[in-house]
C-alpha positions as CSV (number, residue, x, y, z in Angstrom):
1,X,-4.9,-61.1,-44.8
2,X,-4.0,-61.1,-48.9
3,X,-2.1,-64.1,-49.8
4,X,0.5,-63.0,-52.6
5,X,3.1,-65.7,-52.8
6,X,4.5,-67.7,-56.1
7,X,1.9,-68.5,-58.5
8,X,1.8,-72.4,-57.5
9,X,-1.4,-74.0,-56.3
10,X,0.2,-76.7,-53.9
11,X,2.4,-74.1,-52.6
12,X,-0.7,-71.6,-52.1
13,X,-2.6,-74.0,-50.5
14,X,0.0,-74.8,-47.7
15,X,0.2,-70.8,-47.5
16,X,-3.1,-70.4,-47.1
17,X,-3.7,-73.1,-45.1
18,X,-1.2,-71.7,-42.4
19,X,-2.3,-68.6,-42.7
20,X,-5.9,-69.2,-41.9
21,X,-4.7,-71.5,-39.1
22,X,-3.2,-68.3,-37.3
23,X,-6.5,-65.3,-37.8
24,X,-9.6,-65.4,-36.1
25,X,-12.6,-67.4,-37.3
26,X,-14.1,-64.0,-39.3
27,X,-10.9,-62.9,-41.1
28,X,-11.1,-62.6,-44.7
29,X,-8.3,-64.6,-46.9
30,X,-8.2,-63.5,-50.1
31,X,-5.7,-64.8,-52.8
32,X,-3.4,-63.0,-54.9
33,X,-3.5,-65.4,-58.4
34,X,-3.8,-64.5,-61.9
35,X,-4.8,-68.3,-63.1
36,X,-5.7,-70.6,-60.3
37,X,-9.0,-71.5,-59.2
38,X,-10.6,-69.9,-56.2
39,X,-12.7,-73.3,-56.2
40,X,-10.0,-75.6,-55.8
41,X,-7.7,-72.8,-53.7
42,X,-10.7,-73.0,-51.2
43,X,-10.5,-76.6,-50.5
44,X,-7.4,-76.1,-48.3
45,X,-8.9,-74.2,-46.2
46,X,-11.5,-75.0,-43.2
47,X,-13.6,-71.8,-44.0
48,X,-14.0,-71.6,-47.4
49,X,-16.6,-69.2,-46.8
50,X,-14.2,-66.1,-46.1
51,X,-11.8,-66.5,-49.1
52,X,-12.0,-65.4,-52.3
53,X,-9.7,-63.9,-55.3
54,X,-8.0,-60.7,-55.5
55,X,-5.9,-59.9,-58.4
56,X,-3.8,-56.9,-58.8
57,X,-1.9,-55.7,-61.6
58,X,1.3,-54.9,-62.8
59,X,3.0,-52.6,-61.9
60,X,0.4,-52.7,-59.0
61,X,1.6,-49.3,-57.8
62,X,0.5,-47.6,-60.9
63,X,-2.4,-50.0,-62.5
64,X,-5.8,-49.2,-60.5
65,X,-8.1,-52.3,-61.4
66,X,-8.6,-55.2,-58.8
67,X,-10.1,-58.3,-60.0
68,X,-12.2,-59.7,-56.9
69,X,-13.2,-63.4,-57.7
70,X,-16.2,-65.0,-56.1
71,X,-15.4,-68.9,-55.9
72,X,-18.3,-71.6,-55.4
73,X,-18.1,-71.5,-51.7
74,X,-17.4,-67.2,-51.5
75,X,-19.6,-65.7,-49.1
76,X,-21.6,-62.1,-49.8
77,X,-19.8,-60.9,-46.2
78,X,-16.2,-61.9,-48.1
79,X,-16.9,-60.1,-51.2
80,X,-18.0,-57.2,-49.8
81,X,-15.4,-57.3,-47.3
82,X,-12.9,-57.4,-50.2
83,X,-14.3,-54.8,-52.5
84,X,-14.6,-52.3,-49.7
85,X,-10.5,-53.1,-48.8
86,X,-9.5,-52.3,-52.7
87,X,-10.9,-49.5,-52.4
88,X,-9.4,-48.5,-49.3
89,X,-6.2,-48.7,-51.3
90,X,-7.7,-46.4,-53.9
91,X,-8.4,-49.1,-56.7
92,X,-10.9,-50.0,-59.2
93,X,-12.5,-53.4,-58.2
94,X,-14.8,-55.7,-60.2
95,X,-16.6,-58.4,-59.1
96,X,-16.4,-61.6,-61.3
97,X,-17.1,-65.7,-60.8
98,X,-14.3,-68.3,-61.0
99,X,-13.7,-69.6,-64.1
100,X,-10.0,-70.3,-65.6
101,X,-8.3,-66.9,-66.1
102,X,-10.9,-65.2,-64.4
103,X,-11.9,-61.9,-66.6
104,X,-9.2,-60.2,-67.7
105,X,-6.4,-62.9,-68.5
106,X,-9.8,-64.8,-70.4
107,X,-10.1,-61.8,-72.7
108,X,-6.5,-61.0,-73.3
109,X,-5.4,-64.9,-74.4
110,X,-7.6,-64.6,-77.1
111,X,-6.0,-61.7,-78.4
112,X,-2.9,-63.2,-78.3
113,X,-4.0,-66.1,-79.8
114,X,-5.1,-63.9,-82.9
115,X,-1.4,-62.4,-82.5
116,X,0.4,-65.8,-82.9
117,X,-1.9,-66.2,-86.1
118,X,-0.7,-62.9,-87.6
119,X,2.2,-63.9,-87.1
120,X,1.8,-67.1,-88.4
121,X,0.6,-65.5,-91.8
122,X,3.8,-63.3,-92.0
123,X,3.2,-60.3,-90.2
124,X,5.9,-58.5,-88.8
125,X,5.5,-58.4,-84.8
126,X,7.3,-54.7,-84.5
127,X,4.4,-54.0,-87.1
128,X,2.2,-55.0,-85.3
129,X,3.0,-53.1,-82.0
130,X,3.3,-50.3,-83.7
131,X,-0.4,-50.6,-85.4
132,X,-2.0,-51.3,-81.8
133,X,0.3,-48.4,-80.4
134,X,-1.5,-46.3,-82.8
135,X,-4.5,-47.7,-82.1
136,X,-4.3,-46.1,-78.9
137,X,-2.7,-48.9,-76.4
138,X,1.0,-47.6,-74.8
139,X,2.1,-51.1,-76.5
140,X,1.4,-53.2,-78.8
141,X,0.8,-57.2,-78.0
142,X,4.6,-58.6,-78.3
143,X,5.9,-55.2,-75.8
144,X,3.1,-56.4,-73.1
145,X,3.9,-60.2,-73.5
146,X,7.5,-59.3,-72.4
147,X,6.3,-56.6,-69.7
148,X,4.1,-59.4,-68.4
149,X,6.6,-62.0,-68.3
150,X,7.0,-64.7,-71.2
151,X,7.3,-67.4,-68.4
152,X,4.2,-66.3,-66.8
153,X,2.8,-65.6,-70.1
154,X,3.6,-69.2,-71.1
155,X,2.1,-70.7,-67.6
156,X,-1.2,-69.0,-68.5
157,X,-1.8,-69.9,-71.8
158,X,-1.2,-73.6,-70.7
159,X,-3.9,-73.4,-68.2
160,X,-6.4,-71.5,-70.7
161,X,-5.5,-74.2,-73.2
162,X,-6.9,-76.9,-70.3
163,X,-9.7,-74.7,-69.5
164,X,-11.3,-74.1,-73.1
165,X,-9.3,-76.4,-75.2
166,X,-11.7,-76.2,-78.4
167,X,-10.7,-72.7,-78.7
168,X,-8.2,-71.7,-77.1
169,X,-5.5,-74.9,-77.7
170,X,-3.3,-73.7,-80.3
171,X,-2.8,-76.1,-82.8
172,X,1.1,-75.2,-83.7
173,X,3.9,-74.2,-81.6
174,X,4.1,-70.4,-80.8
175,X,6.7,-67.9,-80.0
176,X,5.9,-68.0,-76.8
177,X,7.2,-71.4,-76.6
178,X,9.9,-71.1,-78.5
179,X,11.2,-68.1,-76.4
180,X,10.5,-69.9,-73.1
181,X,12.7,-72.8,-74.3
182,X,15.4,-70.1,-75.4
183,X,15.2,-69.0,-71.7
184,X,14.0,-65.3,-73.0
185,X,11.8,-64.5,-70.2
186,X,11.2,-60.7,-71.2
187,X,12.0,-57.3,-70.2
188,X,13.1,-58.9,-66.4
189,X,15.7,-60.6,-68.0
190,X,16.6,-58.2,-70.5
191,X,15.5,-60.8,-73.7
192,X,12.2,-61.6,-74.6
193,X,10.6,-60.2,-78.0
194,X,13.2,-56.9,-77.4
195,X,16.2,-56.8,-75.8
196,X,16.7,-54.4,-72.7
197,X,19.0,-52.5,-71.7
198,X,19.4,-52.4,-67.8
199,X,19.6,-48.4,-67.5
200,X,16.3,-47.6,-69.4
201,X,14.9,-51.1,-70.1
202,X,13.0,-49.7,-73.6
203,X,12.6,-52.0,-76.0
204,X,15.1,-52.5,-78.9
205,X,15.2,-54.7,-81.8
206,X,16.4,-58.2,-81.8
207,X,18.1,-60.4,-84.6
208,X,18.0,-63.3,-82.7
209,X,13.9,-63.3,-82.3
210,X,13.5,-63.1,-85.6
211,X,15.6,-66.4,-86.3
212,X,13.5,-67.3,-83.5
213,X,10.2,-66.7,-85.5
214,X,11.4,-68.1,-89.1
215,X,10.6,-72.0,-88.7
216,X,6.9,-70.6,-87.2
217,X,6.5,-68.5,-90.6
218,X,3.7,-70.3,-93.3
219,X,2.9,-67.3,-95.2
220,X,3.6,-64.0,-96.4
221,X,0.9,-62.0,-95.9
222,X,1.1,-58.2,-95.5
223,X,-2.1,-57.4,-93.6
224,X,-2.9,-53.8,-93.6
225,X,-2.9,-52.0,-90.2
226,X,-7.3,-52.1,-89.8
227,X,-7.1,-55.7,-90.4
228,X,-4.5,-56.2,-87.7
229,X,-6.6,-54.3,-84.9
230,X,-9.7,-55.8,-86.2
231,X,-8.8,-59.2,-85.7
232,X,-7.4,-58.5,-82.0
233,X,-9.9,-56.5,-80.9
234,X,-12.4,-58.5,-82.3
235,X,-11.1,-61.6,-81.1
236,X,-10.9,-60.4,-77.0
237,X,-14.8,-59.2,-77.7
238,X,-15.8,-62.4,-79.4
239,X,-15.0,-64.0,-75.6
240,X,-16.2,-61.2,-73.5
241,X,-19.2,-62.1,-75.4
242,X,-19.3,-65.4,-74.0
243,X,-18.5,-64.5,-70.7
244,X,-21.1,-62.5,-70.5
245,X,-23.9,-65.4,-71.9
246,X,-21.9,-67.8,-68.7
247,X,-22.6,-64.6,-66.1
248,X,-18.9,-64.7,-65.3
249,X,-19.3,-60.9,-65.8
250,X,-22.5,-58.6,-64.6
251,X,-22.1,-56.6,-67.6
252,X,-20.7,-55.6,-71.0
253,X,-19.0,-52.2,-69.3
254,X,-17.3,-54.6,-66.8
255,X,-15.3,-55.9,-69.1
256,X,-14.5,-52.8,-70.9
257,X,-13.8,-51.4,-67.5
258,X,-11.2,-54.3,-66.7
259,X,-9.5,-54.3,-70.0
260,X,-9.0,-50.2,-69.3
261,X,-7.7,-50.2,-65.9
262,X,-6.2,-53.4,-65.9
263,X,-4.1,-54.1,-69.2
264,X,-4.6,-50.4,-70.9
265,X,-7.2,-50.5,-73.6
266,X,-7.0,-47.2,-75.1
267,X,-9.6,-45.3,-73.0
268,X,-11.0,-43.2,-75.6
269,X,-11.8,-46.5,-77.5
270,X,-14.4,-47.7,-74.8
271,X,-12.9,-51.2,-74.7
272,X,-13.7,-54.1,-76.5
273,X,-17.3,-54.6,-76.1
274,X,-17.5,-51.1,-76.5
275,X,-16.2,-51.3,-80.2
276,X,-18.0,-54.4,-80.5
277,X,-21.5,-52.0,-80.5
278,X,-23.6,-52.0,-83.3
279,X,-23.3,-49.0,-85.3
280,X,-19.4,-49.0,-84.6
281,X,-16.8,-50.1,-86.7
282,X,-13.3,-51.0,-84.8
């Protein structure tokens, strides 16, 4: 039974509590949550032992990568158990320990982090998505924030701020916030870095972003479009570095592979640790 209500721990814990109240003593519980602990998820429950994370992505129908989280108390029988039920539903899963923002969200924060700092320096955000776009990703970062949700992209970022503080507690305020406050939630509610249209939802420019962004702006800076990917790419393998020395990962292609199927690293590229190989040059 895959618990996918709202993204709320004390409201996941009562679900899951209920749930596992009602299903026989060997049923597997996994949780649908992109940021909450598996560790603390399990202490609702009386059998700890057969939960476990499983993440899907959006649009869920289309993505095919499956985040499966092992939490402290996961058993090998609950894993395995979940891995072989992704893949029933013809997806992609990786295995990966608890930590905050599991694999994939760990990786991509960082790259957003190194966004808000372009920005910061003067660079044009349209710029920008339209360097990574040519870089080989179907959007650049300030397109995906809004496809992911800026209110979800804001909850995030908040918990990878308490879960790695010395490096990923950003020192200033970001768009992000600033948009949140404004109430411009994304391409759901048809403002967020674009403004949508309801009939085809593609992103068009927006003035009042922009007078959003101004009070955020400390520089002029102009960087040229290998400096831009080279900071966000190197900034997501700089961390899937360091998951890799903590063993949240079993490998460098793990990441790659998630980053690919799960957020849409251009394939040809290899993904970030991928670039990151000595002898390449991103």
């Amino acid at each position: 039974m895959v618990e996918a209500v709202v993204e709320n721990e004390s409201v996941k814990k009562k679900v899951l509590g209920g749930c596992q109240a009602t299903v026989g003593e060997g049923a597997i519980l996994p949780s649908n949550t992109s940021t909450i602990s598996i560790t603390r998820l399990a202490t609702a429950l009386q059998r700890p032992q057969n939960f476990c994370g499983m993440q899907f992505f959006n649009p869920v129908h289309r993505m095919p990568l499956v985040e499966v989280i092992r939490g402290e108390h996961s058993s090998d029988a609950a894993i395995a158990t979940t891995v072989a039920y992704a893949r029933t539903l013809k997806k992609t899963p990786i295995v990966v320990r608890d930590c905050p923002g599991f694999l994939v969200n760990r990786v991509l924060f960082p790259y957003f982090g190194a966004f808000d700092l372009l920005l910061r320096e003067g660079a044009d955000f349209t710029h920008i998505d339209r360097v990574m776009q040519k870089f080989g990703w179907p959007m650049g970062p300030a397109h995906l924030i809004d496809v992911v949700g800026i209110d979800v992209a804001h909850h995030a970022a908040g918990v990878m701020a308490a879960g790695f503080p010395e490096r990923m507690q950003i020192g200033f305020r970001t768009a992000v916030e600033l948009m949140f406050e404004a109430g411009r939630f994304g391409q759901k509610t048809g403002a967020g870095w674009y403004d949508y249209s309801p009939e085809d939802r593609q992103p068009q420019p927006s003035d009042t972003v922009n007078a959003l962004l101004a009070p955020l702006i400390i520089n002029s800076l102009n960087p040229a479009p290998e400096e831009i990917a080279a900071q966000l790419i190197t900034a997501m393998a700089d961390e899937g570095q360091r998951i890799l020395d903590e063993g949240i990962a079993q490998g460098p292609e793990d990441i790659d592979l998630v980053l690919v199927h799960g957020y849409g690293f251009p394939r040809h590229k290899g993904g970030p640790m991928f670039q990151r190989a000595p002898g390449r040059n991103t």
